[in-house]
C-alpha positions in Angstrom: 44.0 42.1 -11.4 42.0 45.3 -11.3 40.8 47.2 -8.8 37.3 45.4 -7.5 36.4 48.1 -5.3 35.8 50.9 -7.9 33.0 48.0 -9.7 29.3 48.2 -8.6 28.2 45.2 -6.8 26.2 43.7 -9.6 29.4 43.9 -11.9 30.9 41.9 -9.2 28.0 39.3 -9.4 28.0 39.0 -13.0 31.4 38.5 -12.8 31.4 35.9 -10.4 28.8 33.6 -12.2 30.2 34.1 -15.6 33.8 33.1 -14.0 32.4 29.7 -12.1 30.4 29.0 -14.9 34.0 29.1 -16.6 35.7 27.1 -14.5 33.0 24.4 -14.2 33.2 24.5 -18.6 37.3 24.4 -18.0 36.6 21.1 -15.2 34.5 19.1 -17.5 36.6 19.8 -20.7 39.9 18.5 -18.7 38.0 15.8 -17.2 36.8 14.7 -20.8 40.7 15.2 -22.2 42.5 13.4 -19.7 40.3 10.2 -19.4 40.4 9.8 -22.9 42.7 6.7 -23.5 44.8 5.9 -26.5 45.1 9.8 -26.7 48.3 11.1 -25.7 48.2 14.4 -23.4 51.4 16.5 -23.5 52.8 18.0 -20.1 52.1 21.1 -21.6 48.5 20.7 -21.8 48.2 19.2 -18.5 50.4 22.7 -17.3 48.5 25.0 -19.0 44.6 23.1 -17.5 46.3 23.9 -14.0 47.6 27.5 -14.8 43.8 28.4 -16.1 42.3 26.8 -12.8 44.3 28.4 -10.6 44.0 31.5 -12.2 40.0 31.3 -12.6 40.1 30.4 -8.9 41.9 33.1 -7.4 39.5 35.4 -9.4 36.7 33.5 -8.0 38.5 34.2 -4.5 39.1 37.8 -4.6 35.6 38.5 -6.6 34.4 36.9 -3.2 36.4 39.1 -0.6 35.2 42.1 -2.5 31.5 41.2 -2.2 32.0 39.9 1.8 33.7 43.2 2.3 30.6 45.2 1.0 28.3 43.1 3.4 
C-alpha cells in the first residue's frame, strides 16, 4: 500500500467513504450470489469475494490509523 502520510487529510476521507461504499457494493453483491439457489458457485468465486473483503478492509483499517494519528 502507499504511503498514507504524504496524502492530505481530505484525500484520506474521500478515500475512506469511496472504499466502505465499496465494500458495502462488494457485501450485498456476495450476499445476492451466494443465496441464489439452483446456481452453482465455484470455490473460486467464493475465494476471490473473501480476498477482495479482506483486502478492502485492511485499507479501511490503515485509512483509519492514518486519520487517528492526525487527531
Amino acid at each position: 500500500m502507499e504511503d498514507l502520510s504524504i496524502l492530505r487529510e481530505e484525500d484520506l476521507i474521500r478515500r475512506l467513504l469511496t472504499l466502505t461504499e465499496e465494500l458495502e457494493e462488494l457485501e450485498e453483491e456476495k450476499s445476492y450470489v451466494l443465496r441464489q439457489t439452483g446456481l452453482h458457485v465455484s470455490g473460486g468465486v467464493v475465494k476471490k469475494y473473501e480476498s477482495q473483503t479482506i483486502s478492502l478492509s485492511e485499507s479501511i483499517a490503515a485509512l483509519k490509523v492514518e486519520l487517528e494519528r492526525r487527531k
